[in-house]
N, C-alpha and C positions, 0 to 999 in steps of 0.2 A: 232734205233727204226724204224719199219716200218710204211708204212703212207695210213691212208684209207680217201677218199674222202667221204665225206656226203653231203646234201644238205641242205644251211641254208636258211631260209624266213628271210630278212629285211625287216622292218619295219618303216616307221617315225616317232615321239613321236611328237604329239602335243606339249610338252613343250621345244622340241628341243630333239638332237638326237637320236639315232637310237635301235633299236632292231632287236635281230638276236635268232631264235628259229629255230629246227631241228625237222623233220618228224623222222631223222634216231635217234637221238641220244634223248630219253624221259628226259624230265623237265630238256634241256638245255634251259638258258634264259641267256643271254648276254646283256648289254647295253653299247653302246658308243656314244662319239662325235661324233663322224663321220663312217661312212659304214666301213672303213678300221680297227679305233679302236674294234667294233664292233664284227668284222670276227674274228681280232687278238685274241681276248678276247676269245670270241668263240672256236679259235681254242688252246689256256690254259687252257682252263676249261676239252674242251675232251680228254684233256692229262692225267689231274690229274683224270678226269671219270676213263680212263683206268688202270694207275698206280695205282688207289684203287682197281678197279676192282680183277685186278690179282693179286695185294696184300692179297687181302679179300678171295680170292677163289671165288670171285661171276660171275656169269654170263656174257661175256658183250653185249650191244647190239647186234646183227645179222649184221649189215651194221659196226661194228667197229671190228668184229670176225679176227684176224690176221690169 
């Protein structure tokens, strides 16, 4: 699988750890323990974005376009 870079905003949670949301990639929202779980997660979620994506025939973002 090829691999595109995005850029995620962390975040602190008041109630303890972290959040990670994408400019590139719409209504990613991530949460972890920690900054690392966080990106991890992040970067599973716009995995499975993509494999629907092109599953679906739908569009994918412009910044995830292979």
């Amino acid at each position: 699988m090829n691999e595109a870079t995005i850029r995620l905003h962390i975040e602190s949670l008041e109630e303890g750890g972290y959040l990670a949301t994408s400019p590139d990639v719409p209504g990613l929202v991530a949460e972890g323990r920690s900054v690392t779980e966080a990106v991890e997660i992040a970067q599973a979620l716009t995995r499975k974005l993509v494999e629907s994506c092109l599953e679906h025939g739908d569009p994918l973002p412009p910044a995830l376009e292979i």
